[in-house]
C-alpha positions as CSV (number, residue, x, y, z in Angstrom):
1,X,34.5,165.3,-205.8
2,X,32.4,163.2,-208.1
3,X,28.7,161.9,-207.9
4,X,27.5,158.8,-207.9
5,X,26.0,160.0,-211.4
6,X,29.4,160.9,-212.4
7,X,30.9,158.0,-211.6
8,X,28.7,155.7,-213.4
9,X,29.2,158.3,-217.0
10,X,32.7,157.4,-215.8
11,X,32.5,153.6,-215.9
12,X,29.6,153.3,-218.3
13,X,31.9,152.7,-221.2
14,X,34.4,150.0,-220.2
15,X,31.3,148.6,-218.2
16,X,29.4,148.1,-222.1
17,X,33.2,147.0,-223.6
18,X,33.1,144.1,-221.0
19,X,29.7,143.2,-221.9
20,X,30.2,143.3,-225.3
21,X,32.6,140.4,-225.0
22,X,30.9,138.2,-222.0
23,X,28.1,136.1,-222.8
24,X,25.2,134.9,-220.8
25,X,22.4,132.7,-220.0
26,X,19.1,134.3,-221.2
27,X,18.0,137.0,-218.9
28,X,14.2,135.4,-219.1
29,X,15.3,132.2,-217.8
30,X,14.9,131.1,-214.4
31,X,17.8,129.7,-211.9
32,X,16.1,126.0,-212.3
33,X,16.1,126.6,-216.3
34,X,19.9,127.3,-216.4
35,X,20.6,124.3,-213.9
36,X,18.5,122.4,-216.7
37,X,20.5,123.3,-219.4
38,X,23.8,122.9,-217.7
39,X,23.3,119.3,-216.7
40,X,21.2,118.4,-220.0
41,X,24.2,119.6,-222.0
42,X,27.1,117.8,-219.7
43,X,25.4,114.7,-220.0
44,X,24.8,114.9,-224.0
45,X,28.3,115.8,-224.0
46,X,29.0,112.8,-221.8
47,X,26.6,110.6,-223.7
48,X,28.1,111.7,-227.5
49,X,32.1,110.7,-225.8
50,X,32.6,114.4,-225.4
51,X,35.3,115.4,-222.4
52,X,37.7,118.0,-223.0
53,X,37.2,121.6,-224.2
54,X,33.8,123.3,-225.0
55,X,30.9,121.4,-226.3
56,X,27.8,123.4,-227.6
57,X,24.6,122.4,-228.0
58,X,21.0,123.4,-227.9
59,X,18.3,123.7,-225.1
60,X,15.0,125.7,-225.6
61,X,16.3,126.7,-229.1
62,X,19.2,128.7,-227.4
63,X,22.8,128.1,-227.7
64,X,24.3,126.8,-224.4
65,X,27.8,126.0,-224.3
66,X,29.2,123.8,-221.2
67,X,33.0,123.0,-221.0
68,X,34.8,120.2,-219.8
69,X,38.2,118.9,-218.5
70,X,38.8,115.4,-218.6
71,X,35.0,115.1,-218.1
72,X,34.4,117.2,-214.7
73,X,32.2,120.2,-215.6
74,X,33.8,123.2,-215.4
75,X,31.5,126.1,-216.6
76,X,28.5,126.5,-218.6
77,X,26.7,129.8,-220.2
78,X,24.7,131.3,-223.3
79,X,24.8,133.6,-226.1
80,X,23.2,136.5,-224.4
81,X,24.9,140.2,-224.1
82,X,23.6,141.8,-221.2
83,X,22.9,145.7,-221.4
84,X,24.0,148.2,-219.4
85,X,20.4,148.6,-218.4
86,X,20.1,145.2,-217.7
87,X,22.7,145.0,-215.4
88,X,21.4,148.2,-213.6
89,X,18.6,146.3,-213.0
90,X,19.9,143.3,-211.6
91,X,21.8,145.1,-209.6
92,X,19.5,148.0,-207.8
């Protein structure tokens, strides 16, 4: 039978693969500071004639990315790799 500690040595590795790849928001920001960015960057995107695919753009000197389909948002995130830690944390 295996531990809780051995089961997170088992998934730790494809756990940090998966984050390696997945970006985020900034862990610092707030929930109101993402909503911000996500409607700040749909509506430049809107604004610029912008409404198919991903558009990128800038908000508190961070990288946001929101894409679009036929202008109806459809997702929005950051450049930010979570840690293992991080997630730990978010998560106990």
């Amino acid at each position: 039978m295996i531990g809780i500690t051995g089961a997170i040595k088992i998934l730790h590795n494809p756990i940090e693969q998966y984050l390696s790849y997945k970006l985020f928001f900034n862990v610092s920001w707030s929930e109101e500071q993402v909503r911000a960015a996500l409607n700040f960057g749909y509506k430049e995107a809107i604004g610029k004639g912008f409404y198919h695919g991903t558009y990128e753009f800038t908000y508190l000197g961070e990288t946001v990315y929101v894409a679009l389909d036929n202008g109806v948002f459809k997702t929005g995130y950051g450049v930010y790799h979570y840690t293992i830690e991080e997630l730990k944390a978010l998560l106990c």
